[in-house]
N, C-alpha and C positions, 0 to 999 in steps of 0.2 A: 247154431244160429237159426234164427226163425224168421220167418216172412211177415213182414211189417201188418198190422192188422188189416181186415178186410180184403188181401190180397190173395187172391185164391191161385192152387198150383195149374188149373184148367188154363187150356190156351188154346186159342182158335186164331187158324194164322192160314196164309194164302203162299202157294210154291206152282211156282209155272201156269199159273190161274186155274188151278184148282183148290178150291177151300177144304181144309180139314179141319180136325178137331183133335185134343188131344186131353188127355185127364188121369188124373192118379189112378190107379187100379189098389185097389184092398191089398195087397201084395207087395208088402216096400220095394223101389228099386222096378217094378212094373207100371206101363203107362198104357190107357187103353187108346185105341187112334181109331178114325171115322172119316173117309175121304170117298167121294162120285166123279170117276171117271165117265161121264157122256151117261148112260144109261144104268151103268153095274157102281155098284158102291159097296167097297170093301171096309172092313173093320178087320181090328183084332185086337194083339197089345203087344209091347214092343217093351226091350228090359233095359235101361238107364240106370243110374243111380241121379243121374243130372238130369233135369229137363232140357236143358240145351242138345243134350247127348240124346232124346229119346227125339224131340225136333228132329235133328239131321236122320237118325233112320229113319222115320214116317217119312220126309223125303226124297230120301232114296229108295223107298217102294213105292212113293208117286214117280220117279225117274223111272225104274226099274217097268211099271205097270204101262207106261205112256210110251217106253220102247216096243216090249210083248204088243201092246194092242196097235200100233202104226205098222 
């Protein structure tokens, strides 16, 4: 099944008010993510097979980053 035309797998979505970004990685089944806690802004990429499934881990290393740094 494919994604209706024009509809890209990129998604840029907002969790506990912080903005992220998120995007296919050249690596099927890999998602690259981009999020700024206050000063420091983390990346990396995160392995799904679903974008929904890569959503909820990015986060929970936004949960995960906002507990370490308070």
């Amino acid at each position: 099944m494919t994604d209706p035309p024009g509809e890209s797998d990129a998604r840029a979505g907002m969790h506990r008010g912080i903005r992220y970004s998120l995007r296919p990685n050249a690596a099927p089944g890999y998602w690259q993510y981009a999020y700024a806690i206050g000063a420091r802004v983390r990346s990396g990429r995160v392995q799904g097979r679903l974008r929904q499934l890569a959503v909820r881990r990015v986060q929970m290393r936004i949960d995960r980053d906002m507990r370490i740094g308070s």
